[in-house]
N, C-alpha and C positions, 0 to 999 in steps of 0.2 A: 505496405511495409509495417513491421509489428516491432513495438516497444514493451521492455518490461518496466512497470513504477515499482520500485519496490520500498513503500514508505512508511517511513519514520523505525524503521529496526535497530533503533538507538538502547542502550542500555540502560538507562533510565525506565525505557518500559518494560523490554524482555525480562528485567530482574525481581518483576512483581508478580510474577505467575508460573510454570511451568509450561511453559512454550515450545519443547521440544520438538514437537510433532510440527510446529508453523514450521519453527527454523528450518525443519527440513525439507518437507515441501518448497518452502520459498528459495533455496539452496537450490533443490533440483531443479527447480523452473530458471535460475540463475545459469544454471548450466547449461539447459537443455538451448535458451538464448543465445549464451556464448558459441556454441556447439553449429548455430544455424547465425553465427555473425549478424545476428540481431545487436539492436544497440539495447542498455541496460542503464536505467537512471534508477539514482535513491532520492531519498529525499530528506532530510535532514530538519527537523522542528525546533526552531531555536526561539524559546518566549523570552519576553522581556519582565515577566513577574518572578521574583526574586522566590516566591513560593511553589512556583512551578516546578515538578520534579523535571522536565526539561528546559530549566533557567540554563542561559546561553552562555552562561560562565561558566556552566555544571558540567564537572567529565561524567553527567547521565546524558548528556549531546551527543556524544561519541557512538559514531555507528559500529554495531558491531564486526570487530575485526574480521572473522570469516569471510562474512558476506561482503563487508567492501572493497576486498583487494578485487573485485571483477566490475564495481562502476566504471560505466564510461562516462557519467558526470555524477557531480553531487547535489542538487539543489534545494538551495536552503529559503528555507521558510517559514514563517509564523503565523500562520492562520491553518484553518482547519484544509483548506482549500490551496494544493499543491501551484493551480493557476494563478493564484489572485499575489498583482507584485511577484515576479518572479520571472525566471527567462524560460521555466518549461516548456512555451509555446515556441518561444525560437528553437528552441535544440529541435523539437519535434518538426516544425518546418524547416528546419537546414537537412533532417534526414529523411524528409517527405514519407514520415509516420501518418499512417489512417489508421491504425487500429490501436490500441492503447491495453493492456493485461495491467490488473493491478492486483498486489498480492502486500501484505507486511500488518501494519499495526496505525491505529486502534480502529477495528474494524468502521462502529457508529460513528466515527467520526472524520478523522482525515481520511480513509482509502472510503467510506462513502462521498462525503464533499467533491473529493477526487474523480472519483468515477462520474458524479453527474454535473458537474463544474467540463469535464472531458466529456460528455456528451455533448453539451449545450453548446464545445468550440467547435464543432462536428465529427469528434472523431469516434469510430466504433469502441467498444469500450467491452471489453471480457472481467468481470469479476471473479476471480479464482476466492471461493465463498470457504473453503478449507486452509487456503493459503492466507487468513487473514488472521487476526487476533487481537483480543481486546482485553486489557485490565475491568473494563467493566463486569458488572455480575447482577444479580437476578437482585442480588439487596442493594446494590448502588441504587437501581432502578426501582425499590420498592415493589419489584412485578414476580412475587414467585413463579419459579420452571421459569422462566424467558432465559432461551439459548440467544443470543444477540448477534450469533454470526449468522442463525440460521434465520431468524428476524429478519433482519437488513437482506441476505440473500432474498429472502422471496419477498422483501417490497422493491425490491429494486429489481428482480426478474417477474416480478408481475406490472412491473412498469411498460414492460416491452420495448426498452428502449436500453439495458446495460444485458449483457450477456451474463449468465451468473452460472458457471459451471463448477464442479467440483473438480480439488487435483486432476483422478485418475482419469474423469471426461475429459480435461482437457489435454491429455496427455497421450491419449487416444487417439485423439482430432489430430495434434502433431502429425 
């Protein structure tokens, strides 16, 4: 049985970059979910540093409305890592989930932690590597050219151990 993550699509981050093209991908993959009564989690990043553009008081918390009128749960979290403290493992064993799709934001960070944090409980793990998206950048990182999504995709698909496919591959395989 397959689960979609779709984490941290809060507006605190979508409104630092032009994200259109996630949002939409990660919408249809929403869809395509609902469509085949798959279950559907978000996941919700709530810090406790006051600096934090997702500080847990901050309506930058707030998942984007679109996207979450179709969660089947919310789960909130403050660590990079969707598992760690959290009830994700239950939800995923009450619906006797083995495989795990993760799609949302910030790619090197939470939806990576996520995906190999979701290996290591055993579950198969598909990285939609186009369906992700990150405020980071080639100067955050002081690395000119570093694409970051495409980074994280091929060390985590040269891992041999997360599936890293793009939208339309995965959409395909459907």
């Amino acid at each position: 049985m397959n689960a979609l993550l779709v984490i941290d699509a809060q507006y605190g981050l979508i409104k630092q970059k032009n994200f259109k093209n996630e949002i939409k991908k990660i919408k249809e993959l929403i869809l395509t979910f609902k469509a085949n009564k798959e279950i559907i989690i978000f996941t919700q990043h709530l810090d406790n540093d006051e600096n934090n553009i997702l500080f847990k008081d901050s309506p930058n918390v707030e998942i984007v409305k679109e996207l979450k009128v179709y969660a089947d749960y919310i789960v909130k979290k403050s660590t990079a890592d969707a598992f760690f403290n959290t009830n994700l493992q239950d939800i995923l064993i009450k619906h006797s989930i083995d495989n795990i799709v993760i799609c949302g934001f910030n790619t090197e960070y939470c939806c990576m932690f996520t995906a190999i944090a979701g290996f290591d409980r055993g579950y198969k793990v598909t990285f939609i590597e186009d369906a992700t998206g990150t405020v980071g950048d080639e100067n955050l990182y002081e690395m000119p050219g570093l694409d970051i999504k495409d980074f994280v995709g091929s060390v985590l698909n040269w891992s041999n151990i997360i599936k890293v496919l793009y939208f339309d591959e995965f959409m395909e395989k459907r």
